[in-house]
Every structure is written in C-alpha cells, then in structure tokens.
C-alpha positions in Angstrom: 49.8 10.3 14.3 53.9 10.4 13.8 55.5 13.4 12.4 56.6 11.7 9.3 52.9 12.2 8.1 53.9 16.4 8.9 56.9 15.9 7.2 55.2 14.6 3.4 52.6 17.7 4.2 54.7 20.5 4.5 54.5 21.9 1.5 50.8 21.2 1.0 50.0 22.8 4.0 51.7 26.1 3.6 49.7 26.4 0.5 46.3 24.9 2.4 46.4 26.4 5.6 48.8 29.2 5.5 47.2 31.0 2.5 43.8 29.3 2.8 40.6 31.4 1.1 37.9 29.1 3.1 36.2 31.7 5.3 35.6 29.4 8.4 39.3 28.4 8.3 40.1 32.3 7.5 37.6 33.3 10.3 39.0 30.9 12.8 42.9 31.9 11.9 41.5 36.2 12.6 39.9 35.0 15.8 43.0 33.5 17.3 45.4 35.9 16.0 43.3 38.6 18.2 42.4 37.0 20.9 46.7 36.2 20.8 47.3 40.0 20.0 45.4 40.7 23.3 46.9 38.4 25.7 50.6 40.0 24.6 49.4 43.8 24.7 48.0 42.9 28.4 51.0 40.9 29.7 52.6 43.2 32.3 55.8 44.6 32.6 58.2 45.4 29.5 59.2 43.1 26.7 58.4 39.2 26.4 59.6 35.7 24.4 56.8 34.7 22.0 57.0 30.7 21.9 54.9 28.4 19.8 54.4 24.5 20.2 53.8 23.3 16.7 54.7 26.4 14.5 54.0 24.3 11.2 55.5 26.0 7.9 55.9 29.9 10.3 51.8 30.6 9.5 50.9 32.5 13.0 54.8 33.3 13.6 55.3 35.7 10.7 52.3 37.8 11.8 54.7 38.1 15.2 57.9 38.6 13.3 57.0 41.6 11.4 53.3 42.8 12.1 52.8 44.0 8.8 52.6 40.9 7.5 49.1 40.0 7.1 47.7 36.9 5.0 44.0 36.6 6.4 43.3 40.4 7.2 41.5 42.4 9.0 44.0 42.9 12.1 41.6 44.6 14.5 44.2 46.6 15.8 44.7 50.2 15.4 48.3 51.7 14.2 49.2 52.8 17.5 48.5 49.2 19.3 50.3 47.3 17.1 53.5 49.0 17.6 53.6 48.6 21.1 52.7 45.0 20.2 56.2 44.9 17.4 57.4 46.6 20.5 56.1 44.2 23.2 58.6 40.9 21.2 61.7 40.7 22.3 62.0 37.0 20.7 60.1 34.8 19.1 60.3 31.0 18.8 59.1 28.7 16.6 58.9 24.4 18.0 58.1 22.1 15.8 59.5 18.3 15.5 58.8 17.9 11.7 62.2 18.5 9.8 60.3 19.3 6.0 58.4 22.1 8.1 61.3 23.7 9.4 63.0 23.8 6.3 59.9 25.5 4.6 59.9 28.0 7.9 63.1 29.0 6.7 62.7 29.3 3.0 59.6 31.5 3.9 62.0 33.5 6.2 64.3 34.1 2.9 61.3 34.6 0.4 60.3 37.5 2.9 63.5 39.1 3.0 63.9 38.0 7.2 66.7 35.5 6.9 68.8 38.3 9.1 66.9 37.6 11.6 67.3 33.9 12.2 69.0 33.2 15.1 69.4 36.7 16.2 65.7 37.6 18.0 63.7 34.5 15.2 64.8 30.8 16.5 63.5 27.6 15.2 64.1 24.3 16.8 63.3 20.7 16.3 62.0 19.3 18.9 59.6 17.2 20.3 57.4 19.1 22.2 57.6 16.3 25.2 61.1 17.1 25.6 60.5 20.8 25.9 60.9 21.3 29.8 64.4 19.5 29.5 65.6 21.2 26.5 64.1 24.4 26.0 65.7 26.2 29.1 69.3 25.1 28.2 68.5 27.1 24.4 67.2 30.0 26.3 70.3 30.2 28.4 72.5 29.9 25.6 71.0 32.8 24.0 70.6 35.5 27.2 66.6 35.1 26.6 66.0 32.7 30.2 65.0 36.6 32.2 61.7 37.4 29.9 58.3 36.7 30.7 57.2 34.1 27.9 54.0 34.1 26.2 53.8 30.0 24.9 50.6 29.3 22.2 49.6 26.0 20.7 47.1 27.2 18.2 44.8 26.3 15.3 44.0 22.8 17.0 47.7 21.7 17.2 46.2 20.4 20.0 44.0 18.5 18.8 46.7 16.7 16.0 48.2 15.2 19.1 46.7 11.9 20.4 46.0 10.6 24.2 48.2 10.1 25.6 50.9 12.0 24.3 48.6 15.0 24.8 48.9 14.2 28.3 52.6 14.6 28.2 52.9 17.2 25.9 50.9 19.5 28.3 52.8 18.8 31.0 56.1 19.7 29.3 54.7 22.9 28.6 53.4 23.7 32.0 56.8 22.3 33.5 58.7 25.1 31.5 56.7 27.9 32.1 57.0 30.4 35.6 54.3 31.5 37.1 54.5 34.9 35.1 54.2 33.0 31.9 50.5 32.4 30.0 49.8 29.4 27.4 47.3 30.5 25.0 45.5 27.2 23.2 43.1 27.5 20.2 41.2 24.0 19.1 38.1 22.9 17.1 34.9 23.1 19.1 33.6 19.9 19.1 29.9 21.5 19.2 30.3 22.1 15.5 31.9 18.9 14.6 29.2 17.6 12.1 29.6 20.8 10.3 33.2 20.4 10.5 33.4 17.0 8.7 31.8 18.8 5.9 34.2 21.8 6.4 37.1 18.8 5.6 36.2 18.0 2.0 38.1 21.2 0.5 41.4 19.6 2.1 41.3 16.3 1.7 43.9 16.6 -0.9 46.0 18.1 2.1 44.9 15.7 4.9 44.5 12.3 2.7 40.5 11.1 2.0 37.9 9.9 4.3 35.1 8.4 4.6 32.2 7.3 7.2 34.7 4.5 8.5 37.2 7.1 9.2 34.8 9.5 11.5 35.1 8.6 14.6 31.7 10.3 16.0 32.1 9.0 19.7 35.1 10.7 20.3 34.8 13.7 17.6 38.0 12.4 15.9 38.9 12.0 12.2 41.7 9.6 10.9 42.7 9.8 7.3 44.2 7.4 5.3 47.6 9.0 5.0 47.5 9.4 9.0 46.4 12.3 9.7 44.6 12.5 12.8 42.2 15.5 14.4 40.6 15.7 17.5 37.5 18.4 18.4 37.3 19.4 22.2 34.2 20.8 24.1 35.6 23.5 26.2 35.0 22.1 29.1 37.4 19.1 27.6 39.8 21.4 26.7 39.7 23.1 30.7 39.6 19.6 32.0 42.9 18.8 30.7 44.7 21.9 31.4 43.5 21.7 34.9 44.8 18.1 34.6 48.0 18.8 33.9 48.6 21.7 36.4 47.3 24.7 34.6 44.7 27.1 35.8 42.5 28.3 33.0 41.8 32.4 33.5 39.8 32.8 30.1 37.6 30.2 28.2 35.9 31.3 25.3 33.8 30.2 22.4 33.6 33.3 19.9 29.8 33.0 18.2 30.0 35.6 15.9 31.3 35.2 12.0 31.8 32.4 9.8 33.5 30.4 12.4 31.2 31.1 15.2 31.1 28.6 17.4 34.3 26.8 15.9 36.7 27.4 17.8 37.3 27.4 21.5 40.3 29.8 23.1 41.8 29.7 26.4 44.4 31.7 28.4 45.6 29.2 31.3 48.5 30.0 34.0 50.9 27.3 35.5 49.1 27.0 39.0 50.8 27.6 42.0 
C-alpha cells in the first residue's frame, strides 16, 4: 500500500478514526492510550521526547500535547498522575510520509488553539519512516532535543498498514535510531479476533474502500480494499518474532481481554537490544 492511498483518506479518517463512536475501535484507542500513559510515567530519569511513526491526522498526539484533550474518555489516570505525565514531555513528534495528513495535523493544531506550539516543543515531519535513522537525528540536533530519553510508538495497527517487506525495514530504522535508554511501544490487531474483525470493517468501508470475500486474505489475516488499503492482524507471538527480528528485545507483551476490544489488540514494550 503507497501513501498516496493515505493521502485521499485524510480527511475521512480524522472523521472515522479520530472521532470514531464504534466501541471496539473506542475500546482499543483507551487501551493503548493507557498502556502508552504507563510506559512514560515509568520511564526513568526527568523529562523525555514523545515520537510517533505514522501519527495520521495528530489522533494519539493531541492527547500528549495537552492532556486535557480527551476524544474517547475515560483517561484512567488520576489528577495528580497526569500532570507529572504533561510534566514528563519535553517534545513531542509527529512522522508521517502522507502530505494531506500533515496538513490536516496542522489545521487541527489551529482549530485547537496550539498553532504556538508548532515547531517550538510540537514538530511534524514528512518522512518515510525507512529513512528515519538517517534523518531523524540531524532534526533532533538542529533543535537541542538529541540529550532526551525518547519514548517512540507506532500505534493503532500502523504496523500492520505496512507490508512485508517494508515492515522489515521500517523496524529496523526505528531500532537503528533509538539508544538503549529509549522504549518503542507498538499496538496492532490481534489476529485471534480476525473473523470478528472483518465484521468490525463494514462501518468503514466508506473510509477504507469496499470488500469482499476475494479481498480477505484468511491465510495471512490480511485485508486489501479496492482503493488500496491494506491491513495486516499479528498473533503476538508474530508481532515478538519480528521485533526480535529486527534487533529489539520485547520487555512487555500483552493481550488485554477485558472490554469491548478484549482480545483485539495486542501491546508491546520492546528495547533496542544490546
């Protein structure tokens, strides 16, 4: 799947996905966000970079860039943890190689009155996340950030919209930027679920294009759409696999049951391994 199919989606999607009522896609945006929220409130030491591969229209971001900002709800955190997560961000960047979803990033940035912040401790950047290692430490230079501990997050199966082999690649750019005090935090679709989740697609198919049986790829748990979109489910032990692969060491693997997406999605917490 190119990004030119990202760039025709962007405004669908920031109506679809970004201020979607479907409770498993609701359910499955809370779980990440927390199980996100935790990984920042225990990384130690003082203030870190927030980085996500594949920030979309700024859905997860603006939760990061002011914490009051809640579209799904239920934040599980009490008043007094999530300051010292607002406290925890020094800077927060959004990648993302699809042009028409940057420019909605930064309309959303002006509709919610946080235009001052672009460029100052918000950054968006087009890029291909396989170029990542060789241009994301120049940008970090350039801007004093290259001394935090970086927290980098590929969620809401962003993952899984990236095709073998480019996966491949794409995982080793982020492990190749990351020190050894960094964590990558990955949410996908558990693939456990996927009949369900074909079912769960019909809602969206004016988002992701139409479908049908010759476009379910059962095999593989892969759907291809007629406009291009592609998806890809992972059992976690898939997901492990290739972040051990590509030089990661998975410390958390989980596979939340509770809820309407119990058993959706699959969450890990992986270290570049030394």
């Amino acid at each position: 799947m190119g990004d030119s199919v990202f760039d025709k989606l962007a405004e669908k999607w920031d109506k679809f996905i970004t201020k979607s009522t479907h409770p498993v896609v609701k359910d499955f945006q809370r779980k990440e966000r927390d199980f996100l929220d935790e990984v920042i409130l225990e990384a130690p030491g003082g203030k870190i970079g927030l980085i996500e591969i594949g920030s979309g229209t700024g859905r997860l971001l603006f939760q990061y860039i002011d914490t009051e900002i809640d579209p799904i709800g239920n934040r599980r955190l009490k008043k007094g943890d999530l300051l010292k997560l607002k406290e925890k961000i020094a800077y927060i960047i959004g990648v993302d190689n699809s042009t028409s979803m940057m420019e909605k990033s930064i309309q959303n940035l002006m509709d919610r009155n946080l235009i001052n912040r672009y460029m100052k401790d918000v950054f968006l950047i087009r890029m291909d996340a396989v170029n990542l290692a060789k241009k994301l430490p120049k940008f970090l230079n350039r801007y004093g950030l290259q001394d935090y501990p970086r927290i980098f997050f590929c969620m809401l199966c962003t993952l899984g919209n990236i095709p073998m082999p480019k996966r491949i690649k794409v995982l080793k750019a982020i492990n190749k930027t990351m020190s050894p005090l960094d964590n990558f935090v990955v949410a996908v679709w558990n693939r456990e679920r996927f009949e369900n989740g074909i079912e769960m697609y019909e809602p969206f198919k004016g988002l992701i294009g139409n479908f049908t049986n010759r476009n379910i790829f059962r095999e593989t748990a892969e759907i291809h759409t007629e406009t291009g979109y592609y998806i890809h489910w992972f059992y976690a032990e898939e997901l492990k696999e290739q972040l051990e692969k590509t030089g990661f060491r998975v410390e958390k693997l989980e596979a939340p049951k509770a809820g309407n997406a119990g058993g959706y999605c699959v969450l890990a917490v992986a270290k570049r391994s030394l």
